[in-house]
C-alpha positions in Angstrom: 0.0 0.0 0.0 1.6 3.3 -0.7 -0.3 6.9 0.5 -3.0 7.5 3.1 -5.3 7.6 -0.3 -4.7 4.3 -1.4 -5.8 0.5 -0.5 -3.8 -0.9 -3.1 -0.7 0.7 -5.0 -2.4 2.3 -8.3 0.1 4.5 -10.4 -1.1 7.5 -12.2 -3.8 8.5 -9.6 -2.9 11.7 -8.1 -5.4 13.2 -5.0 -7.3 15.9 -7.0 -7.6 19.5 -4.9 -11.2 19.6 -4.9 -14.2 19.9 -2.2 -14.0 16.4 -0.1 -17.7 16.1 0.1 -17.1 15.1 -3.8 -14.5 12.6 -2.9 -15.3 8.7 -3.3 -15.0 7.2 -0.1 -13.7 3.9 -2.3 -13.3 3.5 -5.8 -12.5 0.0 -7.5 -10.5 0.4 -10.4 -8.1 -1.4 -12.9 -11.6 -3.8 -13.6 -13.6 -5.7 -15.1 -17.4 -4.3 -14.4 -20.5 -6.5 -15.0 -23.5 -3.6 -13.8 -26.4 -6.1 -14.8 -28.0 -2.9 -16.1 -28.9 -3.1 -19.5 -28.2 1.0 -19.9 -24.7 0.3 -19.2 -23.1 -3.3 -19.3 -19.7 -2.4 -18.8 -17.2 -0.1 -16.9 -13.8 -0.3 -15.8 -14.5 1.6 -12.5 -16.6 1.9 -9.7 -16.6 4.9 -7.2 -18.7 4.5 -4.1 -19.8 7.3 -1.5 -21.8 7.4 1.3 -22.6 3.7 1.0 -23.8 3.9 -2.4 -22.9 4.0 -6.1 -21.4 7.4 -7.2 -20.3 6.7 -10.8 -18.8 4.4 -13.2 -17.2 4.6 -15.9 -13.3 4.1 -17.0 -10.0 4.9 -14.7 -9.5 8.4 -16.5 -13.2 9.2 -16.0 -13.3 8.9 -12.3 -9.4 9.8 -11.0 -10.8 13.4 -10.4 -13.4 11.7 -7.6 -9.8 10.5 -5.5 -9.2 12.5 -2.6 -7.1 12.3 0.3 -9.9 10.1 2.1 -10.5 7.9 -0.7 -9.4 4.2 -0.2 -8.3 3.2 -4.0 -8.3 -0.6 -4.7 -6.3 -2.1 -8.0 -8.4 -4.7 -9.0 -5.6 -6.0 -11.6 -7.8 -6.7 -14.1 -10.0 -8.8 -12.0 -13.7 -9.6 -12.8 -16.3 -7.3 -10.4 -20.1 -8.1 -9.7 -23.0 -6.3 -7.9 -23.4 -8.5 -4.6 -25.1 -11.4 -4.8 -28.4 -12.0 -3.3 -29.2 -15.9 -1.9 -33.1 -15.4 -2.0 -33.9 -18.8 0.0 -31.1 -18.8 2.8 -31.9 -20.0 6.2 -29.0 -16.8 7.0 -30.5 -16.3 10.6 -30.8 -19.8 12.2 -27.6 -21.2 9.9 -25.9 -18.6 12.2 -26.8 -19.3 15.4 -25.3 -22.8 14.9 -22.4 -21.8 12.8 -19.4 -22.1 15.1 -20.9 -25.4 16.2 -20.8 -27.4 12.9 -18.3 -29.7 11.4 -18.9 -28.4 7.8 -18.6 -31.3 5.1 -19.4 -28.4 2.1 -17.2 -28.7 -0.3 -14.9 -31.8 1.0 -14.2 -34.1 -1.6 -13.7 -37.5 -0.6 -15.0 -39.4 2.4 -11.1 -40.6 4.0 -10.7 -36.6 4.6 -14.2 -36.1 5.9 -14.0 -39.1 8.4 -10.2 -37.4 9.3 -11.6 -34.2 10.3 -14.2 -36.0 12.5 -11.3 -37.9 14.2 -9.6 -34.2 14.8 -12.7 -33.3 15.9 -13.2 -35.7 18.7 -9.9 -34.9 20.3 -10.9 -31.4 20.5 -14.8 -31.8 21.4 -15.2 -31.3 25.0 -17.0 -33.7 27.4 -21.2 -33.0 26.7 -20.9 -31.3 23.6 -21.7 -33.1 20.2 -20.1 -33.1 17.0 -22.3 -32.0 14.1 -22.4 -31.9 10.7 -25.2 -30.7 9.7 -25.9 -30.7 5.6 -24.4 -29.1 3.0 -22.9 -32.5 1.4 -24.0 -35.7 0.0 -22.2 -38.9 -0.9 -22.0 -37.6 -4.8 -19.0 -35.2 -3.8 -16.9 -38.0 -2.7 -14.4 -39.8 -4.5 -15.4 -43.0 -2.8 -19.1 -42.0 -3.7 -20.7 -43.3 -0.4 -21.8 -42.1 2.5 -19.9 -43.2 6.2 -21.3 -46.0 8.1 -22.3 -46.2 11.5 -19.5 -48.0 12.5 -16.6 -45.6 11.0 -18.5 -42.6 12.8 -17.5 -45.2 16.4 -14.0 -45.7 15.3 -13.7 -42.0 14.5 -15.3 -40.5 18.2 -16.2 -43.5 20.4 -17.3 -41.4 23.4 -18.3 -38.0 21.9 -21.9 -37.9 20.5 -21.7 -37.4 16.3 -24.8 -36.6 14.5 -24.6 -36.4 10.7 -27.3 -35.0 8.7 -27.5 -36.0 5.2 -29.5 -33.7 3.3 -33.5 -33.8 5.2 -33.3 -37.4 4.2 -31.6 -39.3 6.9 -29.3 -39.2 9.8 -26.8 -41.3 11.6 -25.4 -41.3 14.7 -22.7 -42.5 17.1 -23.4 -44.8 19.9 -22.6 -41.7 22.2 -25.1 -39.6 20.3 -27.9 -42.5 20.5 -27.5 -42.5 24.0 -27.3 -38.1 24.5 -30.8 -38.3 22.6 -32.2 -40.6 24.7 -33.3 -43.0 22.0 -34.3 -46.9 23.4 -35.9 -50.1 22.0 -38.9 -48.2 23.7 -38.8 -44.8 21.9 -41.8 -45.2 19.2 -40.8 -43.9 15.8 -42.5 -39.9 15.0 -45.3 -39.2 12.2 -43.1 -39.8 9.3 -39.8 -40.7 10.5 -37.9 -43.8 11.7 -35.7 -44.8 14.0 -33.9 -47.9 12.2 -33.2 -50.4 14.5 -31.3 -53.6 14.4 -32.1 -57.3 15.3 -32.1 -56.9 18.8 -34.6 -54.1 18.4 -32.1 -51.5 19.3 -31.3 -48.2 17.4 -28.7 -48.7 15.3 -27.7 -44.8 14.6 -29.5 -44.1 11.7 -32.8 -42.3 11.4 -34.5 -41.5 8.4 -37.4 -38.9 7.2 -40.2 -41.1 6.0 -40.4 -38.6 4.0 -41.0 -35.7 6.9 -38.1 -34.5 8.2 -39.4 -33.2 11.5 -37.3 -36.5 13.2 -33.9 -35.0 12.2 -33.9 -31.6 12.8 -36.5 -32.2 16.5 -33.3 -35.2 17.2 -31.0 -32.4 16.5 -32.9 -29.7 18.4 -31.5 -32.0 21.9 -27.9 -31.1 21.4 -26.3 -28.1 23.2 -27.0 -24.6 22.4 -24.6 -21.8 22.4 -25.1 -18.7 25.0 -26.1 -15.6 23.8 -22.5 -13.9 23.4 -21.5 -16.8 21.4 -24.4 -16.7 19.4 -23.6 -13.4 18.1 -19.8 -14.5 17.7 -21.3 -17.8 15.7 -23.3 -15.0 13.4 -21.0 -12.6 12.9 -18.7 -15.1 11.4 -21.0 -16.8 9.6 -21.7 -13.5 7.9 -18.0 -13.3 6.8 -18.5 -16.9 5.3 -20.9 -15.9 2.8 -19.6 -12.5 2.0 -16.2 -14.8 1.3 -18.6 -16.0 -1.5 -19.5 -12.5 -2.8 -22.9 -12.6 -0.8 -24.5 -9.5 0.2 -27.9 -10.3 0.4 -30.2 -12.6 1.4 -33.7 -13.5 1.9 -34.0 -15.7 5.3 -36.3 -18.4 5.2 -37.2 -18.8 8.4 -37.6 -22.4 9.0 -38.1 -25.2 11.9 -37.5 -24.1 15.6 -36.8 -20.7 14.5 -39.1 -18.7 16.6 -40.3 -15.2 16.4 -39.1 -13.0 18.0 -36.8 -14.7 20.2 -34.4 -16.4 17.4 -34.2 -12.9 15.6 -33.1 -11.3 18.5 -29.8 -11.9 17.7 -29.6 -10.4 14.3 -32.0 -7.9 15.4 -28.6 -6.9 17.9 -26.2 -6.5 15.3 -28.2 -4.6 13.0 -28.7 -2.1 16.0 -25.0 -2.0 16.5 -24.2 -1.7 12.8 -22.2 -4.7 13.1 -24.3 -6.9 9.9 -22.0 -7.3 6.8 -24.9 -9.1 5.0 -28.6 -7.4 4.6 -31.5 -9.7 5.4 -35.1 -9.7 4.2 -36.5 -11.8 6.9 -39.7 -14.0 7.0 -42.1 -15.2 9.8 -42.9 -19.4 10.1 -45.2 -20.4 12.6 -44.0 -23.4 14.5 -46.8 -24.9 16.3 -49.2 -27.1 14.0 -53.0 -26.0 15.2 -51.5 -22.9 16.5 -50.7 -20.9 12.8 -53.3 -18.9 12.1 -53.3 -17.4 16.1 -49.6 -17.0 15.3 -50.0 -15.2 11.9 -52.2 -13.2 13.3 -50.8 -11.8 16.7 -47.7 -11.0 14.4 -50.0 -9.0 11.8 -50.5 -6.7 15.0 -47.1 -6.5 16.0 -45.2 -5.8 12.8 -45.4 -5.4 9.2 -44.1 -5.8 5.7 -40.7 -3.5 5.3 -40.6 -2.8 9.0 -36.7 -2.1 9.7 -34.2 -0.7 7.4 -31.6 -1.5 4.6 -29.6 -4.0 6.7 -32.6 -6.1 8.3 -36.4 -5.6 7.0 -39.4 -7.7 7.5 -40.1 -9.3 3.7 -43.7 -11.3 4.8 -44.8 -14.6 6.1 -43.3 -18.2 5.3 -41.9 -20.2 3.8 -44.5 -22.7 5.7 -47.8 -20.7 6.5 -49.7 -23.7 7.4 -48.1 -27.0 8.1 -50.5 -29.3 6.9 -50.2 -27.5 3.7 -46.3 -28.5 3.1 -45.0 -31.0 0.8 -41.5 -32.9 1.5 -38.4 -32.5 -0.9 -36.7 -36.0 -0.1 -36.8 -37.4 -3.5 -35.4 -40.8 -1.4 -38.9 -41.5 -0.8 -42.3 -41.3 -2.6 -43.8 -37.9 -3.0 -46.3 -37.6 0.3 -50.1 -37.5 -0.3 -51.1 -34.0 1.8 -54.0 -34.6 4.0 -57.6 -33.8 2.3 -59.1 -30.8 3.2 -56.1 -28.6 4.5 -57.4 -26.2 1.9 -59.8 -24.5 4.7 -57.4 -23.8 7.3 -55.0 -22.6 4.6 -57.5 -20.3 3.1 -57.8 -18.5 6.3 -54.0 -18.1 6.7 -53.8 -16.8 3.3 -56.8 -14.3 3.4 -55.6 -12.9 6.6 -52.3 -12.2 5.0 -53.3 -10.3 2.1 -56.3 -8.1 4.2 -53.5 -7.0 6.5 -51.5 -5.8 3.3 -48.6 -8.9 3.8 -46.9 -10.7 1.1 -46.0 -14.7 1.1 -43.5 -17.3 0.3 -44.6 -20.7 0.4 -42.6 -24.1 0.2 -44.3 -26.3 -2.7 -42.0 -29.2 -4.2 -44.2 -31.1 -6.1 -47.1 -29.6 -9.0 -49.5 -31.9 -7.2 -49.7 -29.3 -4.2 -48.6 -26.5 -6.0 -52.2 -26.7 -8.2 -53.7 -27.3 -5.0 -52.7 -24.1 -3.5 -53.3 -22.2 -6.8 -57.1 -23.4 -6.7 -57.5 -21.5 -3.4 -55.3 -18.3 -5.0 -58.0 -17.7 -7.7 -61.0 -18.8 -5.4 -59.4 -15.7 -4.0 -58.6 -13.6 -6.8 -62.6 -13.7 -7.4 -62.3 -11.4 -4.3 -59.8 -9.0 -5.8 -57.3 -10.3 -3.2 -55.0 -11.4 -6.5 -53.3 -10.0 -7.4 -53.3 -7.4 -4.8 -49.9 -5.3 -4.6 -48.8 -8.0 -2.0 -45.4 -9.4 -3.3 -45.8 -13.7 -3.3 -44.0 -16.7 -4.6 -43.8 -20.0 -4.5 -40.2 -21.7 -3.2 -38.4 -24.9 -5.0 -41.4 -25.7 -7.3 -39.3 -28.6 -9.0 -42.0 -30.8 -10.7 -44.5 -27.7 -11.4 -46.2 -28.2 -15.0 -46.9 -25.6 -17.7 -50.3 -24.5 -16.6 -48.9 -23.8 -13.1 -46.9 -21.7 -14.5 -49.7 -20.0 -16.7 -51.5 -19.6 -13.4 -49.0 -18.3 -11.2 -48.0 -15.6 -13.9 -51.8 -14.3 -13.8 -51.7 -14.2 -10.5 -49.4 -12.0 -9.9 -46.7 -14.5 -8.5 -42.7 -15.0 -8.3 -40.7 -17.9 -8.5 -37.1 -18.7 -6.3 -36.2 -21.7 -7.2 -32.7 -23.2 -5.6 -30.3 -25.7 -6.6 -31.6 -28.9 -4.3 -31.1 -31.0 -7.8 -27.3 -30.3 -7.1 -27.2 -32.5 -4.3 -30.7 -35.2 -4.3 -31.0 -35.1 -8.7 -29.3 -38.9 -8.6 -31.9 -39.8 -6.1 -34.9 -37.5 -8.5 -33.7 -39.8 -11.6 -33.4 -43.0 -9.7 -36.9 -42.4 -8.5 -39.0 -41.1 -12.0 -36.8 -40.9 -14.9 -34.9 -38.8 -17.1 -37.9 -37.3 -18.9 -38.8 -35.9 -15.6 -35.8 -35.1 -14.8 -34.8 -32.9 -17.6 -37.3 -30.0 -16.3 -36.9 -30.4 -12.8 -37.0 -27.4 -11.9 -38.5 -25.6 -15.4 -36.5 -22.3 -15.1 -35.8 -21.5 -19.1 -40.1 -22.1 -18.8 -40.4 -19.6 -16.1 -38.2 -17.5 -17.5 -39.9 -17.3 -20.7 -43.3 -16.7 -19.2 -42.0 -13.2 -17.9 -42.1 -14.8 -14.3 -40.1 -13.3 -11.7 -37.6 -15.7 -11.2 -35.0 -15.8 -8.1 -32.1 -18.1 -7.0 -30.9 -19.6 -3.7 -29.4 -22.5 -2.3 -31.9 -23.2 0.4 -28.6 -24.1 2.6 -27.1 -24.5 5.2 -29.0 -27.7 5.7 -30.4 -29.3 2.6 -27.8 -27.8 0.1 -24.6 -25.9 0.7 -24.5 -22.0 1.0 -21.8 -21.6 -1.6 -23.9 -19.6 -4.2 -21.2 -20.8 -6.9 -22.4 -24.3 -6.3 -26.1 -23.1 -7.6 -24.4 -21.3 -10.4 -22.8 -24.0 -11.9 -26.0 -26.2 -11.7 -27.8 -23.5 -13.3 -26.0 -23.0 -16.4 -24.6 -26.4 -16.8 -27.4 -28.7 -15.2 -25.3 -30.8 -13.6 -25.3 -32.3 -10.1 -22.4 -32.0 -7.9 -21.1 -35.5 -8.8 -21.1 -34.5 -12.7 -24.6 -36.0 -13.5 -25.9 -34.3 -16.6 -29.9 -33.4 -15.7 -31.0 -31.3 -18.5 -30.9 -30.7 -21.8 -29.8 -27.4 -23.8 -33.4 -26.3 -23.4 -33.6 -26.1 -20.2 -29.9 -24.2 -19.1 -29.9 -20.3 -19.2 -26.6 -18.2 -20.3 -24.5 -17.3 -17.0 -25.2 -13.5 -17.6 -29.0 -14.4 -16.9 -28.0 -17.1 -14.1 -26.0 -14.1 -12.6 -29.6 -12.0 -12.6 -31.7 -14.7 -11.0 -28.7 -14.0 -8.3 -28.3 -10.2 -8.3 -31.6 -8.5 -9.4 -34.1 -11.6 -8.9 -33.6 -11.5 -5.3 -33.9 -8.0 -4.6 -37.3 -8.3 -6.9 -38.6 -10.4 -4.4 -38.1 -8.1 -1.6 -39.2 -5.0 -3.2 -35.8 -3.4 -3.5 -35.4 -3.6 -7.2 -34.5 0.5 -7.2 -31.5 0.2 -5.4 -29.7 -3.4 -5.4 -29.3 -6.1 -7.9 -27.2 -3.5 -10.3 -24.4 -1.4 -10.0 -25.8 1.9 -11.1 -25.4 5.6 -9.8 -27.7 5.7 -6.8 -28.0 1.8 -5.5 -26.2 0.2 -3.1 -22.7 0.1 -3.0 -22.6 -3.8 -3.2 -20.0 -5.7 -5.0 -17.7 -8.2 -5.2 -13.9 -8.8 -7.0 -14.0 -12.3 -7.6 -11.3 -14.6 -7.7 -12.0 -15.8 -11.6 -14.5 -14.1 -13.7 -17.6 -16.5 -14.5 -18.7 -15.0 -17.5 -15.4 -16.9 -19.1 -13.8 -19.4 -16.8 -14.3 -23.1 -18.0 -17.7 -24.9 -16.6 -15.8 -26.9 -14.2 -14.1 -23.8 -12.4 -17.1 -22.3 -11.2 -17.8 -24.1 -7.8 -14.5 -22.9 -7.0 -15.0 -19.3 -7.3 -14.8 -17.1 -4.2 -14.7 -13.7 -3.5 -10.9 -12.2 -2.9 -13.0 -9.0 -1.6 -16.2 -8.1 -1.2 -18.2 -4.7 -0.1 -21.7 -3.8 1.4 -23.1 -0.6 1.6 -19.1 1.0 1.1 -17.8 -0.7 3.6 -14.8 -3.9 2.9 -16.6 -7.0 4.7 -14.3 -9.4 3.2 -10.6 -9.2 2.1 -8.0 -11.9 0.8 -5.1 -12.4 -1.7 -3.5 -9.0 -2.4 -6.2 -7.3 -0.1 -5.6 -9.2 3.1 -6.1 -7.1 6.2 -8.2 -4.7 4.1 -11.7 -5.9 5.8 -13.5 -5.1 9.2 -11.8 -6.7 12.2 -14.4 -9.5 14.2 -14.2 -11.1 17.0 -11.9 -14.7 17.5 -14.0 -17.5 17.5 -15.4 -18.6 20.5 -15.9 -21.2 22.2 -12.3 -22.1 21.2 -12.6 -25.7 20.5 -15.2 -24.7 17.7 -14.7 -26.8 14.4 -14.9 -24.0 12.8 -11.9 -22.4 14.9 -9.4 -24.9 13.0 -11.1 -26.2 9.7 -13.2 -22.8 8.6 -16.0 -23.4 6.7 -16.7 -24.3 3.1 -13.9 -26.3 2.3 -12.0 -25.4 -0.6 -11.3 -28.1 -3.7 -7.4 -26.8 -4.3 -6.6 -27.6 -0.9 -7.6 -31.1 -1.1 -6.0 -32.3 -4.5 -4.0 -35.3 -3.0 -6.4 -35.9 -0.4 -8.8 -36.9 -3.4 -5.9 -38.6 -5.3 -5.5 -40.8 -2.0 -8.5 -41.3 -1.2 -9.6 -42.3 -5.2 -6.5 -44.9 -5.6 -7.7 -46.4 -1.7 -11.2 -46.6 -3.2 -9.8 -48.5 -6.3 -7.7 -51.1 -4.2 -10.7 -51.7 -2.3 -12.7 -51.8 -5.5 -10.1 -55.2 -6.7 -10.0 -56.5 -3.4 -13.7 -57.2 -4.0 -13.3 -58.1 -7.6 -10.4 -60.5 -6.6 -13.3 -62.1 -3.8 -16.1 -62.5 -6.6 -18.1 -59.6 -4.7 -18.5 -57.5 -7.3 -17.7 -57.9 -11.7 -14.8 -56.8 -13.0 -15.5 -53.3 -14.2 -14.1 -50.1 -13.4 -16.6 -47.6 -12.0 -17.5 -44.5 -14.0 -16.3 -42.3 -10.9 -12.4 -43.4 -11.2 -10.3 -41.3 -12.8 -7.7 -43.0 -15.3 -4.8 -41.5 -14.2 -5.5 -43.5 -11.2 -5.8 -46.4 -12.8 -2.0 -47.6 -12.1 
């Protein structure tokens, strides 16, 4: 760094003598500018003031807007984005667990997942569990399987391990068994199972038959963080996602996230000015037979854009009534909702829209999504659609053609996330790859004019790592290399970058002044560490942020521009997983881990051959040049 005016050393950019109110306060040069506004594609520059775009244009053009205040980052030629937006992100209760988690996101074979466990263990202190908790599947591995009950013993014999796969099954330690209290006794729960073995005993793994309300109530039992460390767990998950380029996101809500007492935290650091990501949040009720008391003490309390730029109410969901939901295990048969929760969910839905509050509503399969749309236009004959109340449907993987027709009259949106990435084996196991191959429909939805959003709907049944969802958007492949679509159904990665810039900020009204990088809206962006619009298919998961900026401020800093972000606080409690491994874990670090763990997969793979086990074929997953 050289000068009090500059970040990064930028010849040729002398501190003009003019009034410092006109000053940038940063200005991104030397770069590659994607403004997703159609007035003006390109620039070379970025100049941001007061939290918000000043102007753009080339290097030349904006040197007279350097002053002695302005912090000046070279961003050597280095593609820039607006921030992206994750507009289905359970942001608020994936942070409150953060620091807790063993995160399997983005490890690539099973030998170095099952090695971090065994860390893990050593580290865990007596009455705490190790969890993993989503964000994987067995796809990503090398050895393509998933660990066994028995290697989760070897790994942490007397500390409790839960591992959630996805929200379609579970398994669990002998320690953890016991911490949960499950016996030969304990009765299975309204679509789950405890699996148990010949002696009638739990054998460690449970499974959502097809609700998942037995994973996340069995998780529910382990230890909870205090309130100082809850904010510590936020705040750094936070810096996770901005390393992505995340600057948005739409929360969710989600099980055993109760208003207001899980939002308190949040609710904190937007007080204190301490949030690095702005949240659109939505309300769930929790209590089945208790919704529409729930929906409607809250239409008394608060209301639609309550808050400010940093942490707004958005509206109700993504469940409004919980007989109304559908399942997104595509492990087991699609579930047959109850008949007649069309009442109850009329009410829910009425109440909403009289009280002037929008809707997002979780809807997997077509079968309940033309369900719900029959009460939307019993409505409509009301005038309550559409009504100026902003509503969408969430996953919508199966819907059909004239769903589509019907939500686009009524008024509706569509965010759609990339679940396919980590269950589309299971999807094309279970009905074929004619269903497959517009599962979800987006070119469809696109082409109707729909409002269209993207997400990952992590941190539990996909990872948060928006470059994941990317990749599956414009390629339409799962994160084992499984080809799902065809041509037809892919979109250009210009319009997959809108469905995660402007799409989300549709959905929450704020259109105006995020989504694009234009004079006047926020000052949101990202330098990423290799530019998507050009970088081979395969590099895109791998793409992170190397620094990224809300509202003017640096959130997030690597590479060259280490040291450049906001201090935070150490993470805490120290033995944290997250204290020693970090997060998402990153595919260059793991190269030989993979190579290892590949070539042991392959011995074992002969072993069995040699034995008669299995024919004498090499697997599709085995890379040649480990074939030695």
């Amino acid at each position: 760094m050289t000068g009090p005016s500059t970040s990064m050393p930028v010849a040729g950019l002398v501190p003009a003598p003019r009034r410092e109110h006109e000053h940038a306060d940063l200005l991104v040069r030397n770069a590659k500018v994607f403004t997703g506004d159609p007035d003006r594609p390109e620039a070379r520059a970025v100049a941001l003031r007061d939290g918000r775009v000043a102007a753009l244009g080339d290097d030349h053009d904006l040197a007279h807007l350097v002053g002695p205040g302005t912090k000046v980052v070279d961003a050597l030629g280095r593609r820039v984005i607006p921030g992206l937006n994750d507009s289905h992100l359970h942001v608020i209760r994936g942070g409150l667990n953060y620091v807790l988690e063993l995160r399997w996101d983005g490890v690539r074979s099973l030998r170095h997942a099952l090695a971090m466990l065994r860390e893990q263990a050593d580290r865990t202190p007596k009455g705490q569990w190790i969890r993993v908790v989503g964000g994987w599947t067995a796809e990503q591995f090398a050895e393509r399987r998933m660990p066994t009950v028995a290697e989760l013993n070897a790994a942490a014999p007397d500390t409790p391990v839960f591992v959630l796969h996805l929200y379609q099954s579970a398994l669990m330690n002998r320690a953890a068994v016991q911490a949960a209290g499950f016996t030969r006794d304990t009765p299975d729960p309204r679509g789950g199972q405890i699996v148990r073995g010949r002696d009638g005993e739990p054998n460690g793994v449970l499974l959502a038959a097809p609700s998942a309300l037995i994973l996340y109530s069995t998780l529910a039992k382990a230890p909870a963080l205090d309130e100082a460390d809850k904010r510590t767990s936020t705040r750094h998950f936070l810096r996770e996602l901005n390393r992505f380029g995340l600057t948005s996101a739409v929360d969710a809500a989600g099980g055993f996230q109760n208003f207001p007492d899980n939002y308190a935290t949040v609710a904190d650091l937007a007080r204190s000015g301490e949030l690095t990501l702005r949240i659109a949040y939505h309300l769930f009720p929790q209590t089945a037979g208790q919704e529409l008391a729930d929906l409607k003490r809250w239409t008394e309390m608060v209301k639609p854009g309550d808050g400010d730029e940093w942490l707004r109410l958005n509206g109700a969901g993504e469940n409004l009534t919980w007989a109304a939901a559908d399942f997104e295990n595509f492990s087991e048969p699609r579930p047959e909702l109850a008949a007649g929760y069309e009442t109850e969910f009329e009410s829910a839905v009425r109440l909403l829209l009289e009280n002037g509050w929008g809707f997002r509503l979780h809807a997997t399969y077509d079968e309940t999504i033309r369900r719900d749309l029959a009460v939307f236009e019993k409505l409509a004959a009301e005038g309550l659609f559409p009504g100026g109340n902003r509503w969408l449907f969430d996953h919508a993987e199966t819907v059909s053609a004239d769903s589509l027709d019907r939500i686009a009259a009524l008024g509706g949106a569509v965010s759609v996330q990339n679940r396919m990435s980590f269950q589309g084996t299971a999807f094309l196991d279970r009905y074929g790859a004619g269903a497959a191959a517009h599962t979800p429909p987006v070119r469809a939805m696109l082409d109707r004019g729909l409002t269209v959003a993207a997400g990952t709907d992590a941190t539990r049944v996909s990872s948060y790592n928006p470059w994941v969802a990317l990749h599956w958007l414009v390629t339409g492949r799962t994160v084992g290399g499984t080809a799902l679509y065809p041509a037809g159904n892919l979109i250009d990665r210009e319009t997959a970058l809108g469905l995660y810039t402007r799409g989300g900020a549709q959905l929450t009204g704020e259109q105006d002044v995020k989504g694009t990088l234009r004079e006047g809206t926020y000052g949101d962006l990202a330098i990423l560490s290799d530019d998507f619009l050009t970088v081979p298919e395969d590099v895109i998961p791998d793409i992170e942020s190397v620094l990224t900026v809300v509202g003017g401020r640096i959130v997030y800093a690597t590479a060259e521009y280490e040291g450049l972000d906001e201090a935070i606080p150490p993470v805490s409690p120290e033995w944290s997983p997250v204290a020693h491994f970090g997060g998402y874990q990153s595919g260059a670090r793991q190269a030989s881990a993979v190579a290892e763990a590949v070539a042991e997969s392959e011995q074992h793979r002969r072993w069995r051959v040699a034995r008669g086990s299995v024919p004498d074929t090499t697997p599709s997953f085995v890379d040649p040049c480990f074939d030695h």
